[in-house]
C-alpha positions as CSV (number, residue, x, y, z in Angstrom):
1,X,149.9,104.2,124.8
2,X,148.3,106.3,127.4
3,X,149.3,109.7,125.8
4,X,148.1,108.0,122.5
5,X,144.4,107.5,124.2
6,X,144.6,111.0,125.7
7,X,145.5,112.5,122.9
8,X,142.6,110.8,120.4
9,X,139.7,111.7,122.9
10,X,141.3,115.4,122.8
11,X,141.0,115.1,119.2
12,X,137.3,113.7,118.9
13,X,136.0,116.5,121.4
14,X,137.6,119.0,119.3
15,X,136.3,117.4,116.3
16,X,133.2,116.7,117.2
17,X,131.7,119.9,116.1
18,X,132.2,120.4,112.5
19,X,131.8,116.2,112.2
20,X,128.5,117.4,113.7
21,X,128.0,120.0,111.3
22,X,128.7,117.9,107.6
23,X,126.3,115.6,109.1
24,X,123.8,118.0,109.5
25,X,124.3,119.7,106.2
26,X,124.6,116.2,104.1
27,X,121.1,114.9,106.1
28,X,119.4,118.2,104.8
29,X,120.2,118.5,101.3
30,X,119.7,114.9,101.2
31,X,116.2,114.7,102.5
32,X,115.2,117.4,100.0
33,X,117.0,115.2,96.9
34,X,115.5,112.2,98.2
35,X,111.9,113.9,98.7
36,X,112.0,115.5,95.4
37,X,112.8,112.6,93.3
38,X,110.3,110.3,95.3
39,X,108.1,113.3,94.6
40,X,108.6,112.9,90.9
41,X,107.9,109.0,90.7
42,X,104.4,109.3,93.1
43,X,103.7,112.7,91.1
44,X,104.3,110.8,87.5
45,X,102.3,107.7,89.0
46,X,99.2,108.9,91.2
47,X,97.4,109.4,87.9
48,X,97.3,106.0,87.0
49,X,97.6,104.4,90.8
50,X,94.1,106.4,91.3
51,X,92.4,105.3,88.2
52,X,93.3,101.2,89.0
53,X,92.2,102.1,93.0
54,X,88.9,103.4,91.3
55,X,88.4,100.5,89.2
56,X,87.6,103.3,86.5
57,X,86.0,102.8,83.2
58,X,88.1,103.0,80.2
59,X,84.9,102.6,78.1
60,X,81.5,104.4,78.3
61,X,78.4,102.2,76.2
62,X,75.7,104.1,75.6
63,X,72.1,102.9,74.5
64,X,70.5,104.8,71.7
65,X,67.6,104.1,72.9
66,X,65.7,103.0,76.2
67,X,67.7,101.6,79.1
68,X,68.0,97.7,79.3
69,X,68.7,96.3,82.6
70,X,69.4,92.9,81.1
71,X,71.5,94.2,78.7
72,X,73.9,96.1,81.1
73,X,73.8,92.9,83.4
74,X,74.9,90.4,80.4
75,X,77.3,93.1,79.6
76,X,79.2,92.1,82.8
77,X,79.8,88.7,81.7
78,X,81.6,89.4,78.2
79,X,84.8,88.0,78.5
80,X,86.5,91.3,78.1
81,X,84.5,93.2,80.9
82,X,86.4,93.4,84.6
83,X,83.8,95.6,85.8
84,X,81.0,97.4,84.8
85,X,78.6,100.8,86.7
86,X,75.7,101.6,84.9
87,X,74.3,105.4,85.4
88,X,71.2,107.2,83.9
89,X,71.9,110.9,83.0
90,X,69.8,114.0,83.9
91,X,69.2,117.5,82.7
92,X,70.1,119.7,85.4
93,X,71.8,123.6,85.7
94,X,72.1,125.6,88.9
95,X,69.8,128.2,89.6
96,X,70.7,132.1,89.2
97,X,68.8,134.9,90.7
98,X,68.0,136.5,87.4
99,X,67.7,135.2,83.5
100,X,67.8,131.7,82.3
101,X,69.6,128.9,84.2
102,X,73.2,128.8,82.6
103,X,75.4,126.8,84.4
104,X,75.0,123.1,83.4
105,X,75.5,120.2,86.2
106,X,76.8,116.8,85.0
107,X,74.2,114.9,86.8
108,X,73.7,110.8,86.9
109,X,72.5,108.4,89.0
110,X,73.4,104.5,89.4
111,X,70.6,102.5,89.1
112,X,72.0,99.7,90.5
113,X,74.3,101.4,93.1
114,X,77.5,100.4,91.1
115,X,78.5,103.6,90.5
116,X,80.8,105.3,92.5
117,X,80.8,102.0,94.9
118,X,82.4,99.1,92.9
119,X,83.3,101.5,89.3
120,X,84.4,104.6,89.2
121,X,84.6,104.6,93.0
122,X,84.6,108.1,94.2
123,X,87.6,109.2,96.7
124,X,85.5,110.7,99.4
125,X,86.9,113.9,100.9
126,X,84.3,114.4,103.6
127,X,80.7,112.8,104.7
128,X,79.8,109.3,102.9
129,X,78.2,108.2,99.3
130,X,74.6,108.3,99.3
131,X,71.9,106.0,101.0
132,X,70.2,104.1,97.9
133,X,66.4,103.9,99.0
134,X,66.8,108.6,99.7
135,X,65.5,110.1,96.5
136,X,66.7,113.6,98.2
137,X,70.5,112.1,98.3
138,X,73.5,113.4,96.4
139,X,77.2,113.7,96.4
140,X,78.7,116.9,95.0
141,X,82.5,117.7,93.8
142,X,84.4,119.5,95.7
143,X,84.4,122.6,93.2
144,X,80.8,122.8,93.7
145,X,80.8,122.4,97.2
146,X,83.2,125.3,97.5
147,X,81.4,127.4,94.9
148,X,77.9,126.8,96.6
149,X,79.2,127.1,100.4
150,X,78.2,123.2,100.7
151,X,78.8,120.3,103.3
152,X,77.4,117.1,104.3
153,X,74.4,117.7,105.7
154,X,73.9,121.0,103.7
155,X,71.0,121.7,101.0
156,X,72.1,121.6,97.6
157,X,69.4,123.5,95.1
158,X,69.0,122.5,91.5
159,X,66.7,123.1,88.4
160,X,65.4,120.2,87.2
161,X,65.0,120.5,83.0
162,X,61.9,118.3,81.9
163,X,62.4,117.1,78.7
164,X,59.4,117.9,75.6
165,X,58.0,114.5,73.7
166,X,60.7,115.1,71.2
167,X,63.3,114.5,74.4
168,X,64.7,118.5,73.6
169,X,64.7,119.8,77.2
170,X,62.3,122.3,78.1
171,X,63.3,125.5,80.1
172,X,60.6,126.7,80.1
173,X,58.9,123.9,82.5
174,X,62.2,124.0,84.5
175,X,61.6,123.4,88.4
176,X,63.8,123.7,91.4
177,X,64.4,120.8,93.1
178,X,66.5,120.2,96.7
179,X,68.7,117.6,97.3
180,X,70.5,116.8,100.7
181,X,74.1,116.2,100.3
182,X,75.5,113.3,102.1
183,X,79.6,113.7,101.5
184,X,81.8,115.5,99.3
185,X,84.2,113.6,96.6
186,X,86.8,113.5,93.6
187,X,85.5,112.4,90.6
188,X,88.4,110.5,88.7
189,X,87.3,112.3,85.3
190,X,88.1,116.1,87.0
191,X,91.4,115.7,88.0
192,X,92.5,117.5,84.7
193,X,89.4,117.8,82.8
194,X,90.0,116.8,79.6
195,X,86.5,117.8,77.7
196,X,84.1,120.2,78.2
197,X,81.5,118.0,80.5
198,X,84.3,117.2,82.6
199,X,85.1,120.6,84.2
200,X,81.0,121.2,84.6
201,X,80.0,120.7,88.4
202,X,79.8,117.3,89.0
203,X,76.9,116.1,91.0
204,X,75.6,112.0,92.1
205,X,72.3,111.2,92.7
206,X,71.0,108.3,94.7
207,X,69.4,105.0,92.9
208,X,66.3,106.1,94.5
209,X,66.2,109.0,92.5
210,X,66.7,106.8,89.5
211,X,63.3,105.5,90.1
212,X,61.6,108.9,90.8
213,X,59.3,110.6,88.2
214,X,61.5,113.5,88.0
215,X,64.5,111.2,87.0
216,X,61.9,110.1,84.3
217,X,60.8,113.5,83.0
218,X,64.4,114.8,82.9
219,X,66.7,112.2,81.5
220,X,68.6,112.3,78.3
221,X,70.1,109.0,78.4
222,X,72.0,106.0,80.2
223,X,75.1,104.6,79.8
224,X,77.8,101.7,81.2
225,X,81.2,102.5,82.3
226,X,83.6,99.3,81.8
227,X,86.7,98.4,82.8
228,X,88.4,96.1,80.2
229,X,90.3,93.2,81.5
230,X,94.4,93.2,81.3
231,X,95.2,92.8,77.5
232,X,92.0,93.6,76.2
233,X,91.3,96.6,73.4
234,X,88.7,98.9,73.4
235,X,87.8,98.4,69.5
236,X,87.5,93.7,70.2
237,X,85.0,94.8,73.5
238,X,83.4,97.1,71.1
239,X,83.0,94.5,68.6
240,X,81.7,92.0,71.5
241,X,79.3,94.9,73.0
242,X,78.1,95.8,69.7
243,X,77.5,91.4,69.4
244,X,75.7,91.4,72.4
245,X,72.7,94.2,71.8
246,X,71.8,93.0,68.6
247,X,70.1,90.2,71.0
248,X,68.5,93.1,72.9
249,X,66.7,95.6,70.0
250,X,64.9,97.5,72.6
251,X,68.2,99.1,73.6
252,X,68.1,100.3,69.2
253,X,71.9,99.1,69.3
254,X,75.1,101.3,71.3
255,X,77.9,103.3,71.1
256,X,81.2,102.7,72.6
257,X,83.2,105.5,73.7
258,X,87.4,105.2,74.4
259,X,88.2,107.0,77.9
260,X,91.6,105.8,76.9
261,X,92.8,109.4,75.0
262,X,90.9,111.2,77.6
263,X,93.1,109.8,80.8
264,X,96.2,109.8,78.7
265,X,95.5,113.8,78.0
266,X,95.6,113.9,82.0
267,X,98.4,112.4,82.4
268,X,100.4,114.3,80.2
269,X,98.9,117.6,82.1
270,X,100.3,116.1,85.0
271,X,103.9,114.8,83.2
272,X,105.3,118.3,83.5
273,X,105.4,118.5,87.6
274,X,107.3,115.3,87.7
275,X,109.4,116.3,84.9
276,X,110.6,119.6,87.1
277,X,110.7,117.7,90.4
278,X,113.2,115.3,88.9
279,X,115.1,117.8,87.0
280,X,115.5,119.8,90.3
281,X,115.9,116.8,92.6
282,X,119.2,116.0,90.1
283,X,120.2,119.2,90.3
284,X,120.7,120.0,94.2
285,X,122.3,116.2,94.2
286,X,125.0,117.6,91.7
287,X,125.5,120.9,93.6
288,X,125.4,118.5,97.2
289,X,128.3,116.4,95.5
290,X,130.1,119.7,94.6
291,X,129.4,121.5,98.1
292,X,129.4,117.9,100.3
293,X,132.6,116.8,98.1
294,X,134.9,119.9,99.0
295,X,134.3,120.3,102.7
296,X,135.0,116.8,103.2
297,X,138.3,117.4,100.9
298,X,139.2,119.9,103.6
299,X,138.3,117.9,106.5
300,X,140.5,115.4,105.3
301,X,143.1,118.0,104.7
302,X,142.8,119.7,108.3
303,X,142.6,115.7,110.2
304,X,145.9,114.8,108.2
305,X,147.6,117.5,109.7
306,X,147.4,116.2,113.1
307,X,149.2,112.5,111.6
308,X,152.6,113.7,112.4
309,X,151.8,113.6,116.1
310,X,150.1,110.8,115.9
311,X,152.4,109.0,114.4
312,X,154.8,109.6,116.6
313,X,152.8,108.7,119.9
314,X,152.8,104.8,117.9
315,X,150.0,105.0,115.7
316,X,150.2,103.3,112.6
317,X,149.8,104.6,108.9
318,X,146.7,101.9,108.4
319,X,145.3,102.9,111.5
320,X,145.4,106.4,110.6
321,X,143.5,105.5,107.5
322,X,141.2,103.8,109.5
323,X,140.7,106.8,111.8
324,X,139.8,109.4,108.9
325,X,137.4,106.7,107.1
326,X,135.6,106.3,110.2
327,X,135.2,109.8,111.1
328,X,134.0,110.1,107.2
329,X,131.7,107.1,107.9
330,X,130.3,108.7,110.7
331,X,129.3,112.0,109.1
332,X,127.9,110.2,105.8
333,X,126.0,107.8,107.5
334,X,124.4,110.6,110.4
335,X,123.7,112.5,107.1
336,X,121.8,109.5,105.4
337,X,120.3,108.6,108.4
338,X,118.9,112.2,108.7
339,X,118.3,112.0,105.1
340,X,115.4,109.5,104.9
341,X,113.9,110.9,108.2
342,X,113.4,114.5,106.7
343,X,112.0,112.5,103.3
344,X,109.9,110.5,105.4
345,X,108.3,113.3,107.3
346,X,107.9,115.3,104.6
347,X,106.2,112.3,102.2
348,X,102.6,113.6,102.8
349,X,103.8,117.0,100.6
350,X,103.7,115.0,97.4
351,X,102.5,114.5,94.8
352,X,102.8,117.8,93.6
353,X,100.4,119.6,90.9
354,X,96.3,118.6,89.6
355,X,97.1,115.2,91.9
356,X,98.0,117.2,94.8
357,X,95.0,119.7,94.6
358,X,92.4,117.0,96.0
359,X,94.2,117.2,99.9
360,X,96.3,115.1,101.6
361,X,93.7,112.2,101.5
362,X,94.5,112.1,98.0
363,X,98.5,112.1,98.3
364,X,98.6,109.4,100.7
365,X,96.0,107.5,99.9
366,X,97.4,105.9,96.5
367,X,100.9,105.7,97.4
């Protein structure tokens, strides 16, 4: 028995090394399978995760004709309505040196605050929303922070477009205006735009400028983003909307708008990245399998040759079964254990693609 004992711990300090080595190999290519198909699921689902995390509007109303405070707060207790942020919209481009402005800026402001707080809340990559009582407040995109060299606390500059009687705007009668900027965000509409206002700079004003003059000379309209309750179609809440303003004629009746094609359109721009992450995720498992599969073949092969001496120092043929399972055991579980560690540290890489483009914040942040 005492040559048997000598002769195993000869055998698992000789051993020890390439056990050491399948371990290693099996924890690395199964970290990257195990990150890239966890990839693939939080790539194929940050979309959507952000968009519930936003509460965001999957229906725009917009009055025809003057805004109705009453109206937007009765349209918060339809049945069908979870939530609802009301904005005003403005006429503003950003200035160029020379020629007519050019550049249009998808301006609003919440008169109510709602927007970008409690609907459509804005993820906020640096400084803070807005205080409501500054006028001079605003919260920019981060495209047009990088394009205008912009931070919190930095100036942004703006023309202001009056509108004429008619409600055409006016460039002639354009005048530059300066707004502070208080923080930096992500809009949920520009993760892949999917119209043509959606990819313009993106820019939220304060309530306070709401109530300025300038928001009165320059606006073009207001609206009410709503979030439908589980269950509930856009065309029966545009029925009920449609209802409720015929008891408010100053708003001259409203549209409803469906989000619902927009955010599917994103979602299939960002379908593709998942798609490949999952495809090459199955991929290096099959090759692991193949790779993993034949070393251990020939471990096996190179452990049974030592059987014969065991065997005949008293060690049993179920024993020596026992023996190569649990060096097997050890490698594969070393190898898982390694596994999740690399996934785990290497989680905040994903989600990959337009989900991925808004920093880490926005990777870990709706996982």
């Amino acid at each position: 028995m005492g040559a048997l004992r000598l002769t195993l711990r000869a055998e698992l300090r000789r051993r020890w090394r390439p056990m050491l080595g399948l371990a290693l190999l099996l924890g690395v290519i199964g970290g990257v399978v195990l990150t890239a198909a966890a990839g693939a699921e939080r790539t194929d689902t940050a979309y959507p995760r952000l968009l519930r995390w936003a509460n965001a509007a999957q229906a725009d109303v917009i009055v025809n004709q003057a805004p109705v405070p009453a109206f937007f707060a009765a349209l918060r207790h339809l049945p069908e309505v979870a939530a609802v942020s009301t904005e005003g919209l403005f006429n503003f481009t950003l200035p160029v040196r020379h020629g007519p402005p050019v550049t249009p800026v998808e301006t609003f402001s919440s008169p109510d605050d709602s927007m970008g707080r409690t609907g459509d809340r804005l993820k906020m990559l640096d400084g803070q929303l807005p205080d409501p009582a500054r006028p001079d407040a605003a919260v920019v995109d981060q495209d047009l922070a990088a394009r205008e060299h912009l931070r919190p606390g930095g100036t942004l500059h703006l023309l202001m477009i009056p509108n004429t009687k008619g409600g055409i705007p006016d460039l002639r009668r354009a005048r530059a205006m300066s707004f502070r900027v208080t923080g930096i965000a992500v809009f949920d509409s520009q993760i892949v735009p999917a119209t043509t206002a959606n990819a313009e700079p993106t820019v939220l004003l304060s309530p306070g400028f709401y109530r300025s003059a300038a928001a009165r000379d320059s606006t073009y309209g207001s609206q009410a983003g709503v979030r439908l309750r589980p269950g509930v179609s856009v065309a029966s809440f545009a029925h009920a909307a449609a209802a409720l303003a015929g008891r408010y004629p100053a708003t001259g009746g409203v549209v409803v708008v469906s989000l619902q094609d927009e955010a599917a359109a994103t979602q299939r721009a960002i379908r593709p990245q998942a798609v490949a992450l999952a495809v090459f995720a199955v991929l290096v498992a099959l090759t692991a399998l193949a790779v993993i599969g034949q070393l251990l073949s020939r471990q096996l092969s190179l452990d049974s040759a030592e059987y014969p001496v065991l065997s005949a120092l008293g060690m049993s043929r179920a024993t020596l079964a026992a023996l190569s399972l649990a060096r097997l055991a050890v490698v594969t579980v070393a190898g898982a254990v390694l596994a999740v560690v690399i996934a785990v540290a290497a989680s905040p890489l994903m989600p990959i693609g337009p989900v991925s483009s808004n920093d880490v914040q926005i990777s870990t942040s709706f996982c």
